[in-house]
N, C-alpha and C positions, 0 to 999 in steps of 0.2 A: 451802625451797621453798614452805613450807604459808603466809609471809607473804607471799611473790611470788607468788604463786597469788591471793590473794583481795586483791591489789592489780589485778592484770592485769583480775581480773572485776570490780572498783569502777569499772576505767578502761573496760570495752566499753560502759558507758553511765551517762547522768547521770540516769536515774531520769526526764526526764522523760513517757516514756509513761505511768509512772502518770498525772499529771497530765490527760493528752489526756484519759482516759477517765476521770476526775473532772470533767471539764468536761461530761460527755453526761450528760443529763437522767437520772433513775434513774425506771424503769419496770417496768411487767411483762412480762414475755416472752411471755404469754397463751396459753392453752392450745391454741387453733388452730396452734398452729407444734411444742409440745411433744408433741402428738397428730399428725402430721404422720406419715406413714408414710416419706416420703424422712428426715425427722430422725431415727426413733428407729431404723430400721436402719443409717443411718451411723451412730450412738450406741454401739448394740449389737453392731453388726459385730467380730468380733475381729480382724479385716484393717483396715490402716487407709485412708481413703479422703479423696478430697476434697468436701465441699460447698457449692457457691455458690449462696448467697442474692441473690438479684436485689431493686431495688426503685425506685424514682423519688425524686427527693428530695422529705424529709419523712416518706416513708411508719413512719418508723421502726427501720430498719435498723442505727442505732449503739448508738440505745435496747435493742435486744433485743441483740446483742452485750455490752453490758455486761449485763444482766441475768441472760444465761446464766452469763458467768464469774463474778460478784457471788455467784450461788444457787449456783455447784455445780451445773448443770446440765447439761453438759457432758460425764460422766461416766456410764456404767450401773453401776446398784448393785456387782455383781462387779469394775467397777476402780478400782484407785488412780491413772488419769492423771493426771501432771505438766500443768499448764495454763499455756500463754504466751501472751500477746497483743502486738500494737500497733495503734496507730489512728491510721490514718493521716490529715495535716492538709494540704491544700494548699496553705493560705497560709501554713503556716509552712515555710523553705526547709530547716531541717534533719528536720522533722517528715515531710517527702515524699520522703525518700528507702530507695533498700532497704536500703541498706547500714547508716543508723540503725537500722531495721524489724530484719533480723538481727542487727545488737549487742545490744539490747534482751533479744529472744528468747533469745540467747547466755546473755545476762545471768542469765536467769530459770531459762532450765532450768540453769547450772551452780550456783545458787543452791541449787534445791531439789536436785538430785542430786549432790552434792562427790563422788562416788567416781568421777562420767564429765570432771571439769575435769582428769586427770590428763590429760587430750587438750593439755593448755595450754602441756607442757612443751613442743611445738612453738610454740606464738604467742611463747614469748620470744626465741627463734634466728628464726625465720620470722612476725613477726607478721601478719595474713592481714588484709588493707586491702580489695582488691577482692574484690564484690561474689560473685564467681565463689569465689574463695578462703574467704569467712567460707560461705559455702555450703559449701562441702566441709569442713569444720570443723563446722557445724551437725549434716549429714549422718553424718558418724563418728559425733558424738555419739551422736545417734539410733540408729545400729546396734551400738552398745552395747549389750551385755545388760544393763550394770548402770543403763540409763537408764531402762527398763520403759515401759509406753507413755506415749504423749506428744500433747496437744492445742495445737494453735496455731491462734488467731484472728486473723484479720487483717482490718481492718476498714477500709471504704472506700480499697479498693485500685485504684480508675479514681482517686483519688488521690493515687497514687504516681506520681512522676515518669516521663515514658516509657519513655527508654531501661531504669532499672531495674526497673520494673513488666515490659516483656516479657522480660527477662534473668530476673526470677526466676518470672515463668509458666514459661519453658524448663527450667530446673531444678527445678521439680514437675511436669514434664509426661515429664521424661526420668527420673527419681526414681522415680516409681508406674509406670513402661517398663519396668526393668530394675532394681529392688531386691524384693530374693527375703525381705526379714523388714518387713512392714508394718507397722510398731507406731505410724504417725506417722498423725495424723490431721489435715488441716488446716479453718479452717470460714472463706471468705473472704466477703465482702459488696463490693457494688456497685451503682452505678445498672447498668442493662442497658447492655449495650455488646458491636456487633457483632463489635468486632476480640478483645475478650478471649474470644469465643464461639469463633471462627475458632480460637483457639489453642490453644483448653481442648478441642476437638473430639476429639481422640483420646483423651484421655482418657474422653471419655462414654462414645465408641463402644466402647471396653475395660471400660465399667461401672466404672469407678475413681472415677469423678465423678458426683454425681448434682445436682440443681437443685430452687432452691426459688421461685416465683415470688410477691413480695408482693402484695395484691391479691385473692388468692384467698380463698375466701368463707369460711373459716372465721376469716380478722383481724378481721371485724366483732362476735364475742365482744370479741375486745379492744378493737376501739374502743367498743363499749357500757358497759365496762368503765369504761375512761377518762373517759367522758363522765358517769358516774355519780359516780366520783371528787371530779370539777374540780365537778360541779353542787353538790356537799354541800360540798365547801369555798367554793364561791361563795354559797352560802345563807347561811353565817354571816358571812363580808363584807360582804355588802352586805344581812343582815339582812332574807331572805325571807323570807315567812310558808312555808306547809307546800303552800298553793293557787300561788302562783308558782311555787317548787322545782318541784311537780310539770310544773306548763305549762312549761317552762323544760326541762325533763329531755325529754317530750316531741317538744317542736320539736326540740332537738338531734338527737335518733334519728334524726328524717324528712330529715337533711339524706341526699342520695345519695351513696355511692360517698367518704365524706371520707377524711384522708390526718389523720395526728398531728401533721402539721406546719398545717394546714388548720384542725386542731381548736385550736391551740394562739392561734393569731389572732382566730379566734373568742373565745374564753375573756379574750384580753384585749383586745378592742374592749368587751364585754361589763362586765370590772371597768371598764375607763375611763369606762362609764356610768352608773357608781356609783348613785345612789340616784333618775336618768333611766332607766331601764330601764325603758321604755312597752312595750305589744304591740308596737305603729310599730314602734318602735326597734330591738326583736329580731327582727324582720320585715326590717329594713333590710340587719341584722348576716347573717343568713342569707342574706339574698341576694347581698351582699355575697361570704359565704363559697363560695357555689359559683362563683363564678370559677374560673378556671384561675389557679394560683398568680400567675404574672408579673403577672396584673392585681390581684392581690392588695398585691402590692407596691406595685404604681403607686397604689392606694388609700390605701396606707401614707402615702405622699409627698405624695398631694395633700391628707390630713388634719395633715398637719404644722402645727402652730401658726405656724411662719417659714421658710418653703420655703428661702428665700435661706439661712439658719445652718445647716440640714438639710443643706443642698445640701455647705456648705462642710465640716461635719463627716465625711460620706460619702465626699466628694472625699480629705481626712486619711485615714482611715484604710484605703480604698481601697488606697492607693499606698506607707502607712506601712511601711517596711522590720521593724519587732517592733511586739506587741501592746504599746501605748501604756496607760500608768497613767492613772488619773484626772485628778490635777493635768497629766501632762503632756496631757494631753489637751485639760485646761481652758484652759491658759495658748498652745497651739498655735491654739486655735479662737478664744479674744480676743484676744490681742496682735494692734497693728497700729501702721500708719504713727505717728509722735510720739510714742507709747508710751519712755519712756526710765527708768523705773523702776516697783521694784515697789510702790511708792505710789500706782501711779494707780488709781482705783477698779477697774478691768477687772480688772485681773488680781490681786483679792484673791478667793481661793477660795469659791467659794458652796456651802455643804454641802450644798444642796438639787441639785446638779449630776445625779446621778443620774437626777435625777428631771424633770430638763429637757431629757436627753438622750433619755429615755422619751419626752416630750410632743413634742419633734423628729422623729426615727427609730422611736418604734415597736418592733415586732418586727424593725425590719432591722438592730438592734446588740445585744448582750446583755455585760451587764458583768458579770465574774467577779473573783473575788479578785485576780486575774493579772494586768489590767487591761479592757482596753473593744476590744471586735472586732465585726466583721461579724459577721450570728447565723449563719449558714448560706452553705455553699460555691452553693447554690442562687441569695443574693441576691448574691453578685459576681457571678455569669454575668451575671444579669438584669441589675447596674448598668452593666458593661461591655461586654458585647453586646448586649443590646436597647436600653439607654438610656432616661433618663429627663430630662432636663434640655436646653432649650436656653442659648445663651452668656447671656438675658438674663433666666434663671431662672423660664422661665414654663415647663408642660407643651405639649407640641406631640402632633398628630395622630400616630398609627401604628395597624395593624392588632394593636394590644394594645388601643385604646383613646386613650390621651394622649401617648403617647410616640415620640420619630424615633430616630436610630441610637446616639447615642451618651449613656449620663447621665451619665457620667461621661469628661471628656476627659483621659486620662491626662498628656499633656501639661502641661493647664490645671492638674488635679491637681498634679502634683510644684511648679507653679510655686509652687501655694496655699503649698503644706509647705516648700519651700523661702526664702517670703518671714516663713512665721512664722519657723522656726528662724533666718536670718539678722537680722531684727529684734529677734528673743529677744537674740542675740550682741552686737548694740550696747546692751544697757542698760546704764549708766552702771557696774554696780555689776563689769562684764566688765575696765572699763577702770582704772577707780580703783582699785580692786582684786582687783587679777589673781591666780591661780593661780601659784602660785611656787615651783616644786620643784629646793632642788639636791642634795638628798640621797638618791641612789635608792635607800636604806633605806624612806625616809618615804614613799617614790614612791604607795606605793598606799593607804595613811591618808590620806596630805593630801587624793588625788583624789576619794576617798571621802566624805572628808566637806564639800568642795568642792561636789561636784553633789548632796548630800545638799539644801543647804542650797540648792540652783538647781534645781529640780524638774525644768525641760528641758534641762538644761544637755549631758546624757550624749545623749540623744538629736541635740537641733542640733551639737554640737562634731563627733558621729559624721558622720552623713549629709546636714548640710546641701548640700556637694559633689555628691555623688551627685543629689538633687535639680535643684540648679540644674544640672547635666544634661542631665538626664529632659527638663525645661522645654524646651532647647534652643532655638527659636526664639520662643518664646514672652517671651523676657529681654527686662526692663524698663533703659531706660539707669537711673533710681537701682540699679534692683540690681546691675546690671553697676558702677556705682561702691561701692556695699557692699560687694562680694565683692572688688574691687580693694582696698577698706583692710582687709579680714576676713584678709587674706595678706601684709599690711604687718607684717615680722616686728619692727618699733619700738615697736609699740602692746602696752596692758598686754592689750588682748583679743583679741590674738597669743595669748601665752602660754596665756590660760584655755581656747583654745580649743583650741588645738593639743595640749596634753598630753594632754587627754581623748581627745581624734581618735588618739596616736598610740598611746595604751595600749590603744586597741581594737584595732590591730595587731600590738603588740607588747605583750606584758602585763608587761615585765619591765624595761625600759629608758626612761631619759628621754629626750626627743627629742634629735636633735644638735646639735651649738652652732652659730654660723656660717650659720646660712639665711639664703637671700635670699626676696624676694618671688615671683622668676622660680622657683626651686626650689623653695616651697611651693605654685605654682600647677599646676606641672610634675606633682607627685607625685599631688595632687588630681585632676589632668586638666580644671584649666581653661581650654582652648584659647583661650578668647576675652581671658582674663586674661593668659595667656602674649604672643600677639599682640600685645596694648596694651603690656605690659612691653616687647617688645623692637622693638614701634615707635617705642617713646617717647625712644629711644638713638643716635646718632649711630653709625658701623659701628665704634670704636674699643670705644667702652663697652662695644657689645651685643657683642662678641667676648670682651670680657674677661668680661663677665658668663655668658655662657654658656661660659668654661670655668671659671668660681668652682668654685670644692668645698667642704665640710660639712668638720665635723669627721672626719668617716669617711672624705672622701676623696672623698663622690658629688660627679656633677655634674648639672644639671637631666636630661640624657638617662638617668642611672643612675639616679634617683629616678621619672621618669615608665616607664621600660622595667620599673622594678622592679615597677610601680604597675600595669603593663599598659593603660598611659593611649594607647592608639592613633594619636590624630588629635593630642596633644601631639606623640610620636616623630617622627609625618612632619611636624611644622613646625619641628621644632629640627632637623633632619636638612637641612630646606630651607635652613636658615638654618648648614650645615655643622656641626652639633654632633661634636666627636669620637666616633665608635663605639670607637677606640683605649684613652680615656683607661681608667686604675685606679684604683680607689677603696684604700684603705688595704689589703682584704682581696687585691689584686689582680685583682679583677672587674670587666669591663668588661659594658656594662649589656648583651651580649649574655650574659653569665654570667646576671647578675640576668635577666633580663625567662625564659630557658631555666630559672631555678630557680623562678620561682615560675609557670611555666605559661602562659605567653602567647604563643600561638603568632602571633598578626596581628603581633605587636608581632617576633617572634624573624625573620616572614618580612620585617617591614621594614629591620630590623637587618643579616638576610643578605646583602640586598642591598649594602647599602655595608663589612660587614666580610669580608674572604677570609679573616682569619685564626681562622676559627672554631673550631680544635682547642685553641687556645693554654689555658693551664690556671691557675688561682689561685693563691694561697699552698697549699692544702691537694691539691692536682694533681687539682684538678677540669677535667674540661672543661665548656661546654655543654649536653653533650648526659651528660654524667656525671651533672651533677645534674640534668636534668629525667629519667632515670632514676629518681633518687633519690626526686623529687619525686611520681612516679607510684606508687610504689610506699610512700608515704608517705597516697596522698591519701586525706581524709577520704570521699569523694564520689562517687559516677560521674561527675558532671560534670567536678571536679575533674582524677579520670582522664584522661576523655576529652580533658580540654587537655593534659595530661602527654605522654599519647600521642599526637599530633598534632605537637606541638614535636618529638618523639624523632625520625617519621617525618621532617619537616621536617630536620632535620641528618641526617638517612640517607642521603634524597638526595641532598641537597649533596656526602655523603663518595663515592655512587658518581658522581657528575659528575664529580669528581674523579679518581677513578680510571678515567673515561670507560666504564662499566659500566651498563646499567638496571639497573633494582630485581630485575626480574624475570628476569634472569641468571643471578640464585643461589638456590641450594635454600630452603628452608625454613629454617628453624632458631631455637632459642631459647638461653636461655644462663641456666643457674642456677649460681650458686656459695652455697657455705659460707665459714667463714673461710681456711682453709687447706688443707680438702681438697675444692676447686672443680674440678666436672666442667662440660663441657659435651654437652647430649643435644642430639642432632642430629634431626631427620626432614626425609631426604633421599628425594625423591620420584625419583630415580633412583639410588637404591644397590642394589646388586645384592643384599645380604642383604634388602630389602625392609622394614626393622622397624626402630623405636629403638636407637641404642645410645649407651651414656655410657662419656664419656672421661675419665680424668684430666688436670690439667693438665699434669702432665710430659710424657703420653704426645703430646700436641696442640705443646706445643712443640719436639721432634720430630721432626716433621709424619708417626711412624708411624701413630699412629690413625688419622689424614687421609687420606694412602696407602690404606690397608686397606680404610676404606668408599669407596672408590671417585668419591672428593669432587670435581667437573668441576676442569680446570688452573687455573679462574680465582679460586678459591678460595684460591688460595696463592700469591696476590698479597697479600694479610693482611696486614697490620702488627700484631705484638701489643704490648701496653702492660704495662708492667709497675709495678704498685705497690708500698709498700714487702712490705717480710718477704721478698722475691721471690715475691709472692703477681701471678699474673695474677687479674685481677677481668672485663675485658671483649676481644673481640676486636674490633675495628675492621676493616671490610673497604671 
């Protein structure tokens, strides 16, 4: 057990929250917050409570976050609190969610406490996916005597995705209601925000939660602090006398009311005027700096040495699906039309790259070991809501100053990134020598050191698809004939590209043999590609071609349903694609499109299939495995598709039995392996309360009987799987 135990805790998480908060600036937490009379009695309180730090962007909010956990601050002298954190990222899609946020947390506290992971021996019978589920797993933990108190930070939590950011406000709000041993303390951070007020309310009003507001007049210790800091490192940069330093420290104080993020601009307009640093100049910088941030930016943009590569850079990474490496970075933002190897001067690495993305963007990207991103969730708003760019890259008027609605046109974007990585795909070296794997021993060496040696290669093979998209209207006829030979499965830059693209799906298998062009377009979801394929065919061909099959048996409609490719399904559907046919495993692509959670795609499906129940080699149905699926998923998101599809064949099955939904009681259904109950909460049973039944007794129907279950209820069909184990009841 003790090696499956601290395998299950390797697996609730990939370590990356350390990271997050390796990437936040290391500062001081400044005495004004640690003198703070709402901090040090949550601190000292032996009950434990919640408190929310309020502040705007920039003010410093992640900075102090890590500084407390960093120092040991967190803690009063008399305890030994266990300390967790996560920080949460909104641009990254795994980094924003809750369910990563408490694996993490999971992670952390069974790390430091092994005598409370004895809780785990349930996560291998029952492993706890939903959000709802790792919470009550959390929770036990926590009321654990042997877990002792316990601090969790959660840091820029209005950056947690919705739905789970208010799922797990309710679960600390109903937590600190009704748990009778308070040993949990949590300390959360956020910009201000009315609706997480709204929902935190009861807990203030119970004095459970208390508030910290940034802003408040004792942060200006720390910003004086800071500004003293950044002054004496800037003294020996740029080689002040002892009379500058001082005028220079000075000016800074008298700036009003600044923010860390405000000061941070400052400090580098300031180095950038290296050994120019007139009175003028830091006159300019100042004033400059009391802007309201967004004009701050737009400042940013209009000092750009090449607005137009600015623009395009911004646009890149804006839209970019993962934090992009430097080379890839380089080689997405030069390549272009003619480009056909990597001999042309453009795309030979300029070491000085860093440093000309600085003289570009500014404070509005910041490169870390990890690669090159926006600096601040602050300057996506700005580029994407308020806007900075018109189409013919000049600034235009707004009530910011320079700028109209949009600076970034997300469309325009994906087309940018989408015509790099597909020009990256044609250089010569994709085609003459291609990616070649028949050994799926080598499968993941070769690929490895394939894109090793193709810097973009991992990124275009992945998401160029996805891009060209995004673009949607926006599609150029050459690129609509690019993307037509990029799915030409005869070419050697088929192969390079497609292995990478499928090992990002599948991390264990090589692709299948036997593709057509129609079914690599299919699976991709290139509708417009699809189109042209099967207008291009006389109605013999295109009939035969769309019931071609892979080696596994898919046909274009099993590969696009599987794909959740929407607007593919309904044009092969128009064009009669079978809903009937099976793939090798006996799955017809309503199987696929209900296992892997696509509910638009399952409602298109339902429409032309009636035989929805029908079951695969493994006697799965449809609605079996999007069961299976949900209860699998990494994600709320995830979930939320799982369970949408389920309800989507629910109904179907009561139209069927000519029943609405709302017919029947309540009810949920858990099993074990072979001693599966079913608990009821029947909102008309005369005993008034839960009860569970065994399967014998339900197949029977005396349990049924007894609770007083309405006659339509036993209309049922039960299923029976092997072992004579029932697993689901179908109604």
């Amino acid at each position: 057990m003790e090696g499956s135990r601290r395998e299950i805790i390797k697996a609730l998480s990939n370590e990356r929250y350390r990271l997050s908060k390796e990437n936040i600036p290391t500062g001081d937490p400044g005495n004004w917050f640690l003198e703070h009379q709402q901090f040090i009695q949550w601190r000292d309180d032996a009950d434990g409570s919640l408190l929310w730090v309020s502040g705007n962007p920039g003010c410093g909010k992640s900075v102090l976050a890590k500084a407390l956990i960093d120092r040991g601050l967190l803690r009063s002298d008399s305890s030994n609190a266990t300390v967790c954190y996560f920080f949460f990222v909104a641009s990254s899609v795994e980094d924003s969610q809750a369910t990563t946020a408490l694996k993490a947390i999971l992670q952390q506290l069974f790390v430091a406490k092994p005598a409370v992971s004895d809780l785990l021996a349930r996560y291998e019978t029952n492993r706890p996916i939903y959000l709802a589920e790792l919470w009550n797993l959390f929770r036990n933990a926590t009321e654990d005597p042997q877990a002792g108190d316990i601090v969790v930070v959660l840091d820029a939590l209005d950056e947690c995705e919705e739905l789970g950011r208010d799922e797990l406000i309710k679960f600390l709000t109903n937590f600190y209601d009704h748990t009778s041993r308070r040993t949990l303390k949590f300390l959360v951070t956020s910009r201000p925000s009315t609706e997480m007020e709204r929902m935190l309310k009861r807990l203030r009003r119970s004095q459970v939660m208390s508030k910290i507001e940034f802003g408040e007049k004792g942060i200006q210790q720390d910003l004086d602090r800071f500004i003293d800091e950044k002054v004496a490192e800037i003294a020996i940069r740029l080689k002040l006398n002892y009379e500058h330093k001082v005028s220079l420290k000075l000016v800074l104080h008298s700036i009003p009311n600044p923010t860390f993020l405000q000061l941070r601009l400052v400090f580098e307009a300031i180095l950038k005027s290296k050994r120019y640093l007139t009175g003028a100049r830091l006159d300019e910088i100042i004033k400059e700096s009391s802007r309201p941030i967004f004009e701050q930016y737009e400042q940013i943009l209009r000092s750009s040495r090449d607005l137009p590569l600015a623009r395009r850079l911004l646009q890149i990474l804006v839209v970019s699906n993962r934090r992009l490496s430097l080379r890839e970075l380089y080689l997405a933002l030069y390549i272009e039309d003619g480009i056909t190897s990597y001999a042309d001067p453009k795309l030979k690495y300029d070491s000085l790259f860093p440093e000309i993305i600085e003289e570009l963007c500014g404070a509005l990207v910041v490169i870390t070991d990890s690669g090159v991103e926006i600096s601040h969730f602050s300057v996506k708003d700005f580029l994407i809501l308020k806007g900075g760019f018109s189409s013919n890259n000049e600034m235009r008027s707004s009530r910011w100053g320079y700028l109209n609605v949009h600076s970034v046109d997300l469309k325009e974007a994906h087309l940018i990134l989408a015509k790099s990585c597909m020009t990256y795909l044609f250089l010569d070296c994709f085609d003459k020598d291609p990616l070649v794997v028949d050994d799926e021993e080598l499968l993941l060496t070769r690929v490895h050191a394939y894109t090793e040696k193709n810097a973009l290669l991992d990124y275009a093979a992945s998401y160029w698809p996805y891009h060209f998209q995004q673009a949607k209207g926006e599609v150029e006829t050459g690129l609509l004939t690019q993307a037509i030979e990029l799915c030409s499965t005869k070419r050697g830059r088929f192969q390079s590209w497609f292995q990478v693209y499928w090992l990002a799906i599948d991390s264990k298998t090589l692709f299948p043999k036997k593709l057509t062009d129609l079914i690599v377009a299919s699976h991709v979801g290139l509708t417009a590609i699809v189109s042209f394929i099967l207008n291009a065919k006389d109605d013999k061909a295109r009939a035969n071609l769309i019931k071609h099959r892979d080696s596994h048996g898919c046909t274009a409609l099993h590969m696009s349903a599987a794909n959740g490719q929407e607007d593919v399904v309904s044009l092969l559907l128009k064009y009669k694609a079978s809903t009937a046919a099976r793939d090798d495993f006996e799955n017809k692509p309503l199987h696929l499109a209900a296992g892997h959670g696509h509910p638009a795609v399952v409602q298109l499906l339902l429409a032309e299939d009636t035989d929805f129940k029908s079951t695969n080699k493994n006697d799965q149905s449809p609605k079996e495995l999007a069961i299976a699926g949900r209860d699998e998923a990494k994600s709320d998101s995830a979930r939320e598709r799982y369970t949408s599809v389920v309800q989507l064949l629910k109904v179907k099955e009561f139209a069927e039995l000519g029943l609405a939904e709302s017919a029947l009681p309540e009810w949920t259904s858990v099993d074990t392996e072979f001693k599966a109950t079913i608990t009821h909460f029947l909102k008309d049973s005369p005993k008034k309360q839960p009860r569970s039944f065994y399967v014998s007794d339900l197949i029977k129907k005396e349990g049924i009987m007894d609770a007083g279950v309405p006659p339509e209820l036993l209309t049922c069909r039960w299923v029976h799987l092997p072992a004579n184990n029932v697993r689901y009841l179908h109604y």
